[in-house]
N, C-alpha and C positions, 0 to 999 in steps of 0.2 A: 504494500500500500504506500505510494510515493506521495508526501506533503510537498506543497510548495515553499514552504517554511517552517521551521522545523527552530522552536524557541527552547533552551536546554536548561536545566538546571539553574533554573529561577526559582526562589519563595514567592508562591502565587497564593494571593489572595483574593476571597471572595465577604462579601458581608455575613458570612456564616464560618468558614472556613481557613485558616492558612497552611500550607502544604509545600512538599518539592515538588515536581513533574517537569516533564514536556511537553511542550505544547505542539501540537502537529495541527498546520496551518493547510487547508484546501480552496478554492475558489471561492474565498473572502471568508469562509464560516470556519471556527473550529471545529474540526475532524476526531481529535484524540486525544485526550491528556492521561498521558503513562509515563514511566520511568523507559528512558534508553532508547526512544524512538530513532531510527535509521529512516536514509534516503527522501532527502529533499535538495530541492534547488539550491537552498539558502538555509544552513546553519547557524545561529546567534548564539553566543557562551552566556549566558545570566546570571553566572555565578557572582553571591556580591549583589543580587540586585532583586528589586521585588517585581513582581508581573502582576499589576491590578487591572481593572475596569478601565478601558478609557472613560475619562471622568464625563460626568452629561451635565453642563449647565444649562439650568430650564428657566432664565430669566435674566435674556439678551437683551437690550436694544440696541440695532443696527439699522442706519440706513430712514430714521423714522422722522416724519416733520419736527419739528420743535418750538415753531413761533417764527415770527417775521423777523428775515434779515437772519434769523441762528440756523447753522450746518451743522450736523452729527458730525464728529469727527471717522467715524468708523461706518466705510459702506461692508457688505458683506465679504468682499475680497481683503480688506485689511484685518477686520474683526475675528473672521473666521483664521485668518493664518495665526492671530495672536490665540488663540484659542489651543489652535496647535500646539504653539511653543508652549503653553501651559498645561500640556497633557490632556487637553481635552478631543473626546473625537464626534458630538453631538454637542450643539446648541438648539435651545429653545428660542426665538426670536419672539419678536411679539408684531404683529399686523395690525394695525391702528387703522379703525373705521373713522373718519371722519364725517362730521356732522352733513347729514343729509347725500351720504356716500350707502351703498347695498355692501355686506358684506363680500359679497361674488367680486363686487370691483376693487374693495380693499384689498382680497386678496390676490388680483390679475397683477396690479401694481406690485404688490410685493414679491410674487414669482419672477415677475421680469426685471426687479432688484437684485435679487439672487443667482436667475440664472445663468450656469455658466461662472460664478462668481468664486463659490462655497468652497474652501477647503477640507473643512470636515462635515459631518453629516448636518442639517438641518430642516427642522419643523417648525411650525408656526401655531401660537399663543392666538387669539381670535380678539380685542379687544374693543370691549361694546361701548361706544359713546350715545349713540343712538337708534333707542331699543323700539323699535315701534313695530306695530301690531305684525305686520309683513313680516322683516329680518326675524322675529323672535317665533312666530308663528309657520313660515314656509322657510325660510333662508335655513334655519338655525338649523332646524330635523335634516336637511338634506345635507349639507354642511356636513354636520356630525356623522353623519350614513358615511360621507366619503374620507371621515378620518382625521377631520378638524372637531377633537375631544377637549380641547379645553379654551378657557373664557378668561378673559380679566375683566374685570369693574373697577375704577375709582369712585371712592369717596373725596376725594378733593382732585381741586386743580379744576377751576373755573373753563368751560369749554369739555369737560372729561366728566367729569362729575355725575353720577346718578343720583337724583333724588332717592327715598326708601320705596317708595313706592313702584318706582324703575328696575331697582335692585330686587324689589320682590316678586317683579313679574321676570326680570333675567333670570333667578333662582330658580323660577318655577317653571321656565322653558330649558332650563338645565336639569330639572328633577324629570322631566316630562321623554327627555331626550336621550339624558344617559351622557350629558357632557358634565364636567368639572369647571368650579369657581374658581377662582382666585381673586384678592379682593386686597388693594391697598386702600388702608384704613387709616385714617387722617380727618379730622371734624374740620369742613372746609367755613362752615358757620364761626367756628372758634378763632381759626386760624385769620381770617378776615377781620376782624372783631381787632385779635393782636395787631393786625398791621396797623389798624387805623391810630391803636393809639401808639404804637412804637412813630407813625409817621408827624401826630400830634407832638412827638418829644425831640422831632430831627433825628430820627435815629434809624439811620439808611446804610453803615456800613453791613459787612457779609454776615461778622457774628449774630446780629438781628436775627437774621434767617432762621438761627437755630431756637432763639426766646418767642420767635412766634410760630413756632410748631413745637410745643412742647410734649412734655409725654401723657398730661391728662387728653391731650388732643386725638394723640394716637390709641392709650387706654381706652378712650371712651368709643370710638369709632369699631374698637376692634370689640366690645362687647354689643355694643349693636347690631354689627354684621355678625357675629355670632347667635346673637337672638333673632337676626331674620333670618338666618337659617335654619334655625330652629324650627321658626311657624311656620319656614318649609317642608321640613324635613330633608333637608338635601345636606347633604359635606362640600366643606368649602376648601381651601388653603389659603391660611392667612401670610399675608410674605410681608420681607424683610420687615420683622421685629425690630425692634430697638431696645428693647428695655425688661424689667421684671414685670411691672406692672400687666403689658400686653401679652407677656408673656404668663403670665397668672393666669389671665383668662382663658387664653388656650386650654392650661391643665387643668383649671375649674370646668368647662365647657366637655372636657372626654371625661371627665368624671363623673357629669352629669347622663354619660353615653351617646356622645356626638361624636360623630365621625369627623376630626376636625384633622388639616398637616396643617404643620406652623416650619415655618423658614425665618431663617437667619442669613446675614451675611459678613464680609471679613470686614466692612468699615465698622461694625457695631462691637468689634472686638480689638480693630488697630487703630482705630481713631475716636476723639473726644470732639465735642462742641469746642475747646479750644483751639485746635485746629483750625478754627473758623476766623478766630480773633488774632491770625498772624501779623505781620507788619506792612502796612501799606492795603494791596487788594490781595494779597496772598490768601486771603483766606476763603476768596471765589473759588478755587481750587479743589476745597473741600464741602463747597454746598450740593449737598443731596438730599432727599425725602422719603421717609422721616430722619431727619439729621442725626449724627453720630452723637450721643449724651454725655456721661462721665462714669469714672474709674468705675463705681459701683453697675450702672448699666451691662458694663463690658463681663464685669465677672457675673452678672445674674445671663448672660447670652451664653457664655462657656456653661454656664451649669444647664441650660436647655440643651448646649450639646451635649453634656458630658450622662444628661440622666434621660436622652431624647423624646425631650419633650417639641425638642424641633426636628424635625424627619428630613429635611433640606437644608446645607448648605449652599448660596448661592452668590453669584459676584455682583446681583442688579449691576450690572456692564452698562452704562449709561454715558459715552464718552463725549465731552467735546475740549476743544481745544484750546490753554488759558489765553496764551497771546494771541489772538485773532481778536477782529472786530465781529468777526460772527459766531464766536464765539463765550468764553466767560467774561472777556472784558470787552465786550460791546458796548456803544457809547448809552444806552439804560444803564448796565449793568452797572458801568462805574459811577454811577450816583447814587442805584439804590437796588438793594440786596433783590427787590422783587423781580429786578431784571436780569438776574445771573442764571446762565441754564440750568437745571438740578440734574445733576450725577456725573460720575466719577466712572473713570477707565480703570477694570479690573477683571478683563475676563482670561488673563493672562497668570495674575496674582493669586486667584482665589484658592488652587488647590497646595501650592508651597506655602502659603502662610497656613492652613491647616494642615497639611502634614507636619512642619517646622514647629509650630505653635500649638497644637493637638496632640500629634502621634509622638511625636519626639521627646514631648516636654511631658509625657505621661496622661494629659488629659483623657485623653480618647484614644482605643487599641483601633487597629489599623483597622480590624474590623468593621468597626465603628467610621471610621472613616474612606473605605468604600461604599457603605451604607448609605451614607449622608452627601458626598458627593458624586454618587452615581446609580445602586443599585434602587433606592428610595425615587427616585428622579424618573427611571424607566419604569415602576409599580406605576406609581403616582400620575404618569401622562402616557399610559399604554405601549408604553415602547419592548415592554421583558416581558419572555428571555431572551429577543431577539437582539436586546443591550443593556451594560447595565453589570453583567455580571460573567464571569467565565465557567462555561461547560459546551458539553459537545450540542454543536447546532448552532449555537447562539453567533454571533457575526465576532470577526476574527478585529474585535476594537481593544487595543492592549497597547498599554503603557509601562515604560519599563522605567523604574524611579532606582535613582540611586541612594540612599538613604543617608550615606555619608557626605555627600556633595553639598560642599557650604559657598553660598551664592552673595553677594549684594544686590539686591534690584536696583536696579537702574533702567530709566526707561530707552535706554537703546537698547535695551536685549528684549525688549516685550512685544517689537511690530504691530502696533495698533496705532490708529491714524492721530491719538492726543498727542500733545506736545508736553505730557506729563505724566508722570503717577503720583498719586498720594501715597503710594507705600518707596517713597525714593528713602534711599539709604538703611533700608528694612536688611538687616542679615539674616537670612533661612538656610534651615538645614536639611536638606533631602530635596531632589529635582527631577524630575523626568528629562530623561535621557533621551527616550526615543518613543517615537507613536506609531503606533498600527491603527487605519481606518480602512475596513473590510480586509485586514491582511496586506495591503497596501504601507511600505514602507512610506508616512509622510512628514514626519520630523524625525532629526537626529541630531544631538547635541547641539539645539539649541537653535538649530537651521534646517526650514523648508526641504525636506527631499528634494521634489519635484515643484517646479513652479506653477506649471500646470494643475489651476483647481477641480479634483473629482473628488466632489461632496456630493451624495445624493439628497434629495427632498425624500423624508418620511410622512408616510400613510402611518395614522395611528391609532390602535384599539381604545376602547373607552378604558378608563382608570381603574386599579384596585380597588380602588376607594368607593366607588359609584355602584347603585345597587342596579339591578335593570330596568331599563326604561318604564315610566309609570303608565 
């Protein structure tokens, strides 16, 4: 039996498992995993090295409008390579409807973004601005039938924003269909309310940003959207947490027997609302929503990973670019925090600062952390065991981490189109070496195999999570 690649004596992990084997690689899927496999095209030594999940981040932004006059810094061609180099071999993107747009057209726009483009595998997030009777009624059932299983909703962000009563009829064309929620949660009433009087006080630099999205803002947003899912009966996933408080609610809410995933991300563990308040406009840099807190936040987020109460890690990859005019310091931005774009480049970062900061440092066992950056990700949005995890069938997406390899980030090693990181001068320890996407040799040591992008578009089954359609 001849494999096309043939992976040796690596410690392979799975979110259940760690082991030695071989892995015996055939037209893109693993074939084998045994000791001592013979004959293949391409031999790899792994000794020294760990062979996990290519990682799946399932909350990209690539390529997505952002306001008048702002450019995402990252189209699919840049994003998806930086993705690569961070051991990823699936992203989640997200497809933004715009108001008085069909979903069918949201998503024509966004295939012809990507195509051609993609480095590693990618799918698309459905994200509903404007839920009206048609899109939630005809659009959404059919939609879902071909593989678009999951949804986003804002509670804030003016233009984005659902009302509750919006949110409870998306929830309920989601219970109806057998798609999945996700739901940023932010009290846009509150958060308005703050600015008027922060703008009453002249108080327009970036740290602002962070005092008028505080965390009863977020607390209270994420107990509401809990409680309307409730009166639905449907399971949501709550994203990027910030804090204990919201993070409370999650563990209150499966207590209660609610089917609920809560995510986290690496800003809410490597960065503070300080950040915000650097010298000059330094601190547009680090505005994103809901904003980074303090020391206390950060270790009540590690203990959601470490006792998983969060089922997701995830990099919210939100890039744009500080020195540009179309981007953080556009001539808004530099007078007043509401004009700075919100979020941060980090779809490169996300899984060495949790190997580094997690598995290294004892937090969380490796297991633990292919869980949460990959095999959780493909439950959660129907993609396992086709990714996600290693065994025989499943697609040949394998990353090989060096665990001893001690990095500085800097952002000339990350290829992503910002002209920054906020994790600059972060030292980590543990990196992936090299990516398999369907067996496809496409990073190694830090550089592009091939220039040439072959990423497929995934088709995807409804969620673990989701019971069948009502």
């Amino acid at each position: 039996m001849r494999f096309d690649t043939i992976i040796r004596n690596g410690t392979v992990a799975t979110a259940s498992d760690t082991f030695v084997c071989d892995i015996g690689i055939r037209d893109g899927r693993i074939a084998a995993l045994s000791t001592e496999l013979e004959d293949a095209d391409e031999v790899i030594d792994a000794t020294g090295l760990f062979v996990l999940p290519g990682g799946i981040d399932s909350h990209v932004h690539l390529d997505q409008p952002s306001g008048d006059g702002i450019v995402m810094a990252d189209d699919f061609d840049s994003g998806t390579r930086s993705a690569a180099i961070g051991g990823n071999s699936t992203v989640l993107a997200f497809c933004m409807q715009e108001k008085g747009q069909t979903l069918r057209e949201a998503l024509k726009v966004y295939h012809e973004k990507a195509q051609g483009k993609c480095h590693v595998d990618v799918a698309f997030h459905l994200v509903i601005t404007d839920p009206t009777p048609e899109v939630l009624g005809q659009e959404l059932p059919a939609l879902v039938e071909d593989g678009y299983t999951s949804l986003k909703v804002f509670m804030t962000y003016e233009g984005l924003r659902l009302r509750d009563d919006q949110i409870l009829d998306t929830l309920d064309a989601a219970r109806r269909t057998g798609a999945l929620v996700m739901v940023h949660c932010e009290n846009e009433d509150a958060i308005r309310y703050l600015i008027g009087r922060h703008e009453e006080e002249g108080k327009f630099a970036p740290k602002y940003h962070a005092t008028t999205r505080p965390i009863p803002a977020e607390r209270e947003a994420t107990h509401r959207a809990l409680s309307l899912a409730e009166i639905v009966d449907v399971p949501i996933v709550i994203v990027h947490v910030s804090n204990r408080e919201a993070m409370e609610e999650i563990r209150r809410a499966r207590q209660r027997g609610q089917k609920i995933a809560g995510e986290t991300c690496p800003q809410y563990l490597m960065l503070t609302a300080d950040d915000l308040d650097r010298d000059a406009l330094e601190g547009a840099k680090y505005v994103c929503s809901p904003p980074p807190r303090d020391k206390a936040s950060q270790d009540a987020c590690w203990e959601g990973l470490e006792q998983n109460v969060f089922d997701l890690f995830s990099s919210d990859h939100c890039p744009f670019r500080y020195e540009d005019v179309h981007g953080k310091l556009n001539e808004k931005g530099k007078r007043h925090f509401r004009w700075i774009p919100n979020g941060i480049p980090g779809v490169a970062t996300r899984l060495p600062i949790l190997f580094s900061e997690g598995v290294m440092k004892g937090r969380i066992t490796l297991n633990q952390f292919v869980a949460q950056t990959a095999t959780n990700h493909a439950k959660l949005y129907g993609l396992y065991p086709r990714k996600g995890t290693i065994c025989v069938g499943a697609d040949a997406d394998l990353a090989l981490w060096d665990p001893n390899r001690q990095v500085t980030i800097t952002n000339d090693i990350l290829a992503h189109g910002s002209d920054y990181t906020p994790y600059q001068g972060v030292e980590v320890r543990g990196w992936p070496v090299r990516l398999f996407v369907r067996g496809n040799s496409v990073m190694e040591s830090g550089a592009m195999v091939e220039e040439a992008p072959s990423g497929h578009y995934l088709s995807r089954q409804r969620s673990s999570l989701v019971s069948k359609p009502a």
